[in-house]
C-alpha positions in Angstrom: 8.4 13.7 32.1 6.5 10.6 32.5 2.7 10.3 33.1 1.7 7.5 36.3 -1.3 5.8 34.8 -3.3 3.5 36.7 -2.6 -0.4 36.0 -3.8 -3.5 37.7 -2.5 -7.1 37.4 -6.0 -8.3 35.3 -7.2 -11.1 38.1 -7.8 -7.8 40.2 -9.9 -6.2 37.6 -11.6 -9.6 36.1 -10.3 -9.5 33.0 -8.2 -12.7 33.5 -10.9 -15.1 33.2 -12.5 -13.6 29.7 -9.2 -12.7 28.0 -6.4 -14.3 29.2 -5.0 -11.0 30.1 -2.8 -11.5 33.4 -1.7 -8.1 33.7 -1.7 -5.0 31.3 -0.5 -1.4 31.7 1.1 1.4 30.4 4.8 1.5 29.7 7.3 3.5 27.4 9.3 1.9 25.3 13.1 2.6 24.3 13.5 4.0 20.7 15.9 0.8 20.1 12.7 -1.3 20.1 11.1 0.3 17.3 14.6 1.0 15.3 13.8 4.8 15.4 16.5 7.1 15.5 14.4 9.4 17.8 15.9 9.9 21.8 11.8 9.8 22.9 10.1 7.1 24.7 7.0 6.4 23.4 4.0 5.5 25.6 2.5 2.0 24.7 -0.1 0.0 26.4 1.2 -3.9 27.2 -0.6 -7.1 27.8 0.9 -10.1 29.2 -1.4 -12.6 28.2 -2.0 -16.5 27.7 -3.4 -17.8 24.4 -5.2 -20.8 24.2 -2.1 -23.3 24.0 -1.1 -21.9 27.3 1.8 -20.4 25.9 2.7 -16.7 27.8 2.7 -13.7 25.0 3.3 -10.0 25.4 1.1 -7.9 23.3 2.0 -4.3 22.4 -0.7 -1.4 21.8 -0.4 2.4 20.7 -2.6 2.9 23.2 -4.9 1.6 25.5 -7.9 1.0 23.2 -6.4 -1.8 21.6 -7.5 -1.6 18.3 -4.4 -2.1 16.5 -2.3 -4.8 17.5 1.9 -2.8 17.6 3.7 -6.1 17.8 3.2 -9.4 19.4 6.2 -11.6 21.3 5.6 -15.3 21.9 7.5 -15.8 25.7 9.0 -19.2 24.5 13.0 -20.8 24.9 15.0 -19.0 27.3 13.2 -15.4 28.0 15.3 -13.4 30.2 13.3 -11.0 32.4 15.8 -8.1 34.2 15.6 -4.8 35.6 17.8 -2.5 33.8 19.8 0.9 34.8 18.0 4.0 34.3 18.3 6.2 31.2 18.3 9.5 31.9 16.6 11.8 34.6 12.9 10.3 32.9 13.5 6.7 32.4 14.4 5.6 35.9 12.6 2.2 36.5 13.6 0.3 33.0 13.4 -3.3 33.1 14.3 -5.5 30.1 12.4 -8.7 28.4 15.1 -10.7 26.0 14.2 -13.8 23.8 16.1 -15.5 21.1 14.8 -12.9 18.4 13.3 -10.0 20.1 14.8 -7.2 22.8 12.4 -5.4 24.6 13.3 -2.2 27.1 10.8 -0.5 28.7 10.0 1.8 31.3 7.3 2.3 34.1 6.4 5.7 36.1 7.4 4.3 39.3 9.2 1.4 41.1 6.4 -0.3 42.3 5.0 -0.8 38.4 8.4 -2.0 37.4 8.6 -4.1 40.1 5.1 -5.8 39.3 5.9 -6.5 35.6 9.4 -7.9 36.7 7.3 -9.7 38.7 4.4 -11.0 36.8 6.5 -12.0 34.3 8.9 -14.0 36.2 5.9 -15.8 37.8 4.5 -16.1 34.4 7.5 -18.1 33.4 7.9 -20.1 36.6 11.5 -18.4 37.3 12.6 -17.0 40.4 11.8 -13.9 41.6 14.8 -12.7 42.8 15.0 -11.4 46.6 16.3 -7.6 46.6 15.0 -4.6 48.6 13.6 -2.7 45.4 12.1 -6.0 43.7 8.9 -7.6 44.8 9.2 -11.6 46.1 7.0 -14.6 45.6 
């Protein structure tokens, strides 16, 4: 069963400005991202951010503290962003992050989050967001 955290898009909580953080949040990511042969999704805290060069980077924590850095993936080249079908009874709003070496699932505890990191991401990227009933627009 999945655990709603609370999570905020960082310009809402002020972060933006002293980090670069534009959004961060929990999310649980498919055991195909780590190469585990486990069926579990672990819980990781994310961080869409912009380093200095102004290039858009996803950061990956164990948890929320951010002490240890999990993995880092530079948003550069053709990054697809997509919502993906739901695994399983617990893994309903899954959305997808693909670049030229790295594949990242991941899911949210509801719609709404999925919908903002869809979202965020997209706009992060300047691509469209595209216009459906369950997905947030411009």
């Amino acid at each position: 069963m999945l655990h709603r955290t609370a999570w905020l898009p960082a310009a809402l909580t002020g972060m933006a400005s002293r980090t670069g953080v534009l959004m961060e949040g929990l999310v649980f990511s498919s055991p195909q991202c780590h190469k585990s042969s486990k069926k579990t999704w672990p819980s990781r805290w994310m961080a869409l951010k912009k380093i200095r060069t102004g290039t858009p980077v996803l950061h990956y924590y164990e948890n929320k503290s951010k002490k240890e850095l999990e993995e880092e993936v530079l948003l550069v080249g053709n990054v697809q962003i997509a919502v993906e079908a739901s695994f399983g009874r617990d893994y309903k709003f899954v959305f997808s992050v693909s670049t030229t070496s790295n594949r990242l699932v991941m899911a949210t505890a509801s719609q709404s989050e999925r919908d903002a990191w869809v979202q965020s991401l997209k706009q992060t990227l300047n691509q469209e967001v595209e216009v459906h009933s369950h997905l947030l627009t411009k």
